[in-house]
N, C-alpha and C positions, 0 to 999 in steps of 0.2 A: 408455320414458324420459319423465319430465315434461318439458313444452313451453320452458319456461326453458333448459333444462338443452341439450335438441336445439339450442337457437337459436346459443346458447354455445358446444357442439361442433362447428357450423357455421362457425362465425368471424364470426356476422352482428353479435355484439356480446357483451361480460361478460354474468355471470350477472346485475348490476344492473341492466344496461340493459337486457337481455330483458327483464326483469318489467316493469320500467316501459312499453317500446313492447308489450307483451299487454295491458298495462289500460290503456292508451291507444286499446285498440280498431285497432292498427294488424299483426295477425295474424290468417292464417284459417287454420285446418285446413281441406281437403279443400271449401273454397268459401264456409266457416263463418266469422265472425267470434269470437274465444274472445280471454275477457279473464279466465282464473283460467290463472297460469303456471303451475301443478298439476297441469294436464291432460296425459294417457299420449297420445303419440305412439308410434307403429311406424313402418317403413319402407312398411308398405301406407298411410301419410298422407300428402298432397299439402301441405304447411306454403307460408306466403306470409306474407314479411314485407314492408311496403311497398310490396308490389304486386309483388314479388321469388320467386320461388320459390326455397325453401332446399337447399342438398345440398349436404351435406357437401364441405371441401375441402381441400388438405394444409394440415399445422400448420406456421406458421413464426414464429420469437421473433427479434427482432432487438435487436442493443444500437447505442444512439443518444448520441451527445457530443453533448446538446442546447446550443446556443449560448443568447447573453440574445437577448433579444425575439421567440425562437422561440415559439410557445404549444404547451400541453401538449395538446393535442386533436387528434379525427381531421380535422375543416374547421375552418376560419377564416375567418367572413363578412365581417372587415372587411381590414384592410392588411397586418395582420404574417402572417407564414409561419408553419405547422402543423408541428409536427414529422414529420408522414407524409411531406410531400415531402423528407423528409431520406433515406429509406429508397426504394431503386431493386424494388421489388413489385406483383406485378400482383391481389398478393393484398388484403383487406378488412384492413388492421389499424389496431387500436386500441392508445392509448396506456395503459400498466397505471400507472394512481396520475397524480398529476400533479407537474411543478415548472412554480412560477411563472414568468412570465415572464424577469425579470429574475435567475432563479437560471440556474445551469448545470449539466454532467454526464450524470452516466447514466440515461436514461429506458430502460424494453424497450418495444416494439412486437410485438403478438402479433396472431394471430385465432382464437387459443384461449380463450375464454371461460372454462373452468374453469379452467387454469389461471391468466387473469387475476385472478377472482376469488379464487383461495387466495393469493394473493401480495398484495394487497391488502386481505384482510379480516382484522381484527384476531385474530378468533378463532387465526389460524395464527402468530400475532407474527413474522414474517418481519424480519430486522432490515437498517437502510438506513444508512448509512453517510454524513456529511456533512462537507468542510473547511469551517471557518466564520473566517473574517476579522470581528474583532469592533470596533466606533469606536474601541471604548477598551481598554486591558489589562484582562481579569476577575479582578476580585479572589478570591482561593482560597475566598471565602464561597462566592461565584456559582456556582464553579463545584459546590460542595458540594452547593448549593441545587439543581442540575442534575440532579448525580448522584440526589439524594432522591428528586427532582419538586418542582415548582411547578405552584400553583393558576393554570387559566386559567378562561376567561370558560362553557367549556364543563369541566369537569370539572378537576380534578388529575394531570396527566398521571404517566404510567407510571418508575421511575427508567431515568436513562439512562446510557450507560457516557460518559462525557469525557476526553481527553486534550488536556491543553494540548501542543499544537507550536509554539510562539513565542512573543515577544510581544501579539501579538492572536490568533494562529492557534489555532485548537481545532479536534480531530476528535469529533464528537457521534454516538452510535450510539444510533437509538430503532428499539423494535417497533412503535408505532403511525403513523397515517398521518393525524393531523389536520391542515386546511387550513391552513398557512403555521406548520405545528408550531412550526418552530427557531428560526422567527424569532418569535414569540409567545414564545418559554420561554425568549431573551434578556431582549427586552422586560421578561415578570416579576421578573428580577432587575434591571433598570437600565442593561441596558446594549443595545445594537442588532447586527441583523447588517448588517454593508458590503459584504459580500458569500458567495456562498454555492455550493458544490460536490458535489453527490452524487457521492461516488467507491467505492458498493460498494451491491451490493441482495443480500443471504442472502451465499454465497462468491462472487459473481459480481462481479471488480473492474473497473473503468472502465479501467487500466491504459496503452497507449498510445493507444488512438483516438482520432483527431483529433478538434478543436473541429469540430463539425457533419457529423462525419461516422457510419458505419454498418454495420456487417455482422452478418450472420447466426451465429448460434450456431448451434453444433456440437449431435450428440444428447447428449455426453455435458453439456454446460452446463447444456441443457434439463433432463435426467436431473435433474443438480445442484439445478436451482431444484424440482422438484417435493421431492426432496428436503429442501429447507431450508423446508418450504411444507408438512410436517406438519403434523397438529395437534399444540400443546402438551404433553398428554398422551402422545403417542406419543413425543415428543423424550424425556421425562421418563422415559418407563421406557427408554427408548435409552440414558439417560445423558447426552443434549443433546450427543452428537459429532457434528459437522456437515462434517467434511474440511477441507482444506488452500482460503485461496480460490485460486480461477480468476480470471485477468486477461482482460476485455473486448477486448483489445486484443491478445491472439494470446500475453503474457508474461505472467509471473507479477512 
């Protein structure tokens, strides 16, 4: 198994962050210091990240009702609280994808590194589900313009599915996972987000779990997200059926 890949099955970090702490020069095999994440590891290898020795540990996904000024990360050097201390574990997890500060909803917490990685790498279009509370009423261009895509500062984003639910309220559904996406592809039309809710990742729904609270998914949930965490092509010869969603929160 490439060294990336073991570090990930580990729980020690995403497949992203393994590569980057390898060519950071902060892993040894077997006493060695190895900076190509490429390298074949076995179990006859002694792996050391951080001065840590790696072995393997059980997978666990947890769903989190991130509150605001939680931050999306595993520490937090300064004031505000991490979302890990949201989750009762004595395991290593990391948080898959981020929301900002100030937004709220559903985050997972894993220390499965593969699949953090398929859930947030674009290749797998994993779709996120958002309520968005917009300043002003979107005018039906907006939201056109939404559905199409609008140009940002980093590319032309992907079209997205829209449903107005009120007067300001819009539910936004994207595959992609750029930094401060929905609220950037407001913006490009004119108008701002006031506030914002991730209430679904693939069929997995936010449903009742309290603001700041946590539990553990089920194997079938997990199932689920590996699931919706195909690759594209594979959905495509599937026919793109993906199940009925699963609510976070124990209901549908």
């Amino acid at each position: 198994m490439r060294l990336a890949k073991d570090l990930a099955h580990s729980g020690v970090a995403s497949r992203r962050a393994a590569e980057e702490l390898i060519r950071a020069g902060k892993v040894r095999v077997d006493g060695e210091v190895v900076t190509d994440p490429a390298t074949d590891v076995g179990e006859g290898n002694r792996v050391e990240a951080d001065g840590r020795i790696v072995s393997p540990e059980p997978r666990e996904v947890w769903a989190v009702n991130k509150p605001a000024g939680v931050v999306s990360t595993a520490r937090e050097p300064g004031r505000r609280r991490a979302v890990t201390e949201l989750v009762d574990s004595g395991r290593r997890l990391y948080p898959v994808g981020r929301l900002d500060a100030d937004s709220t909803g559903l985050i997972l917490l894993t220390n499965d590194g593969e699949l953090a990685n398929r859930l947030m790498h674009p290749r797998y279009g994993v779709s996120k589900t958002y309520r968005v509370r917009a300043a002003r009423p979107p005018a039906e261009r907006e939201l056109e313009a939404l559905r199409r895509g609008v140009r940002l500062e980093d590319g032309r984003t992907a079209p997205a599915r829209v449903e107005r639910r009120g007067e300001r309220e819009l539910e936004i559904t994207i595959r992609e996972g750029r930094k401060r996406q929905v609220r950037r592809m407001l913006e490009a039309v004119g108008n701002e987000v006031e506030r914002l809710t991730r209430v679904r990742i693939g069929r997995l729904e936010l449903g009742e779990l309290g603001r700041g609270a946590a539990r553990r998914l089920s194997e079938d949930e997990v199932r689920a997200l590996w699931e919706d965490s195909r690759p594209m092509s594979e959905q495509r010869k599937a026919g793109g059926r993906r199940g009925a969603p699963r609510g976070a929160g124990g209901r549908r």
